[in-house]
C-alpha positions as CSV (number, residue, x, y, z in Angstrom):
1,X,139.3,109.8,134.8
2,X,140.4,110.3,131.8
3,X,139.7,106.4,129.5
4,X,136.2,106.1,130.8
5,X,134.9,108.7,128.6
6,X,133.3,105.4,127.2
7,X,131.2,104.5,130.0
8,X,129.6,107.7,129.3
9,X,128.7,106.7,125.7
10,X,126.4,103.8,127.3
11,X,123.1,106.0,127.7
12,X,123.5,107.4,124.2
13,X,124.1,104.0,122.8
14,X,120.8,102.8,124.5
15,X,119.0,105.9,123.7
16,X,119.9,105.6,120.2
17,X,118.8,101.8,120.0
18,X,115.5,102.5,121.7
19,X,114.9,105.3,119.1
20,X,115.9,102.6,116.3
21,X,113.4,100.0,118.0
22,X,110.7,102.4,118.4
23,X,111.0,103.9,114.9
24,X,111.2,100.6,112.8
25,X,108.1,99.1,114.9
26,X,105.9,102.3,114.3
27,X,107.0,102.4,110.6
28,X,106.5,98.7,109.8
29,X,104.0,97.5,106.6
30,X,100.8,96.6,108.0
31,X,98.3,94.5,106.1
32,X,94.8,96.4,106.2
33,X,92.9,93.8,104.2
34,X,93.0,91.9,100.7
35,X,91.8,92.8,97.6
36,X,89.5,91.1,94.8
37,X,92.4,88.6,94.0
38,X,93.6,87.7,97.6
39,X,96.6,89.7,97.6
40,X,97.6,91.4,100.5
41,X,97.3,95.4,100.6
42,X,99.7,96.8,102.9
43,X,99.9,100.8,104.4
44,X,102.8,102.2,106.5
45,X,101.8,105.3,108.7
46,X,105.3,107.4,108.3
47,X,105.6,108.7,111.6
48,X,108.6,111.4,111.4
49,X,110.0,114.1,113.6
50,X,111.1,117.6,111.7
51,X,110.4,115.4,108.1
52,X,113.0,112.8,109.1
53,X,111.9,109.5,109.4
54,X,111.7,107.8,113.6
55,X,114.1,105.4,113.1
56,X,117.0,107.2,111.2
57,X,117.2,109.7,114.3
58,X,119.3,107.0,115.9
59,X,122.2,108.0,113.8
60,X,121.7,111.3,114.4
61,X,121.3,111.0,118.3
62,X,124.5,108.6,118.5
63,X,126.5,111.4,116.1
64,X,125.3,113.8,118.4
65,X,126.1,111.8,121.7
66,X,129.9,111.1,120.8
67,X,130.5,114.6,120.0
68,X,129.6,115.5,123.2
69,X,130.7,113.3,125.3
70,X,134.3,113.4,123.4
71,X,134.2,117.1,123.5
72,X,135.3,117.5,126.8
């Protein structure tokens, strides 16, 4: 059929949400303690794949998804 070429871009939509989800919660500020005047001191681990940040793989995966799917 050929208009439901759209229901196919529903897993790569999700996929590409989850990835977003996953990358902004493992790239979040985190407090790790205070210092002398009471002011939070935050860190952020950086978790990437291939040097590119978790999160901004979600474009990349949903770019990557449409061409495919709207290939055929």
């Amino acid at each position: 059929m050929p208009n439901d070429r759209w229901l196919l871009l529903l897993p790569v939509i999700g996929t590409a949400l989850a990835t977003l989800g996953v990358g902004v919660l493992l790239n979040r500020k985190q407090v790790v303690g205070r210092d002398a005047w009471g002011n939070a001191v935050t860190s952020t681990e950086g978790h990437s794949l291939y040097w590119i940040p978790v999160q901004y793989w979600s474009a990349i995966i949903l770019v990557i998804g449409a061409i495919i799917v709207f290939k055929k």
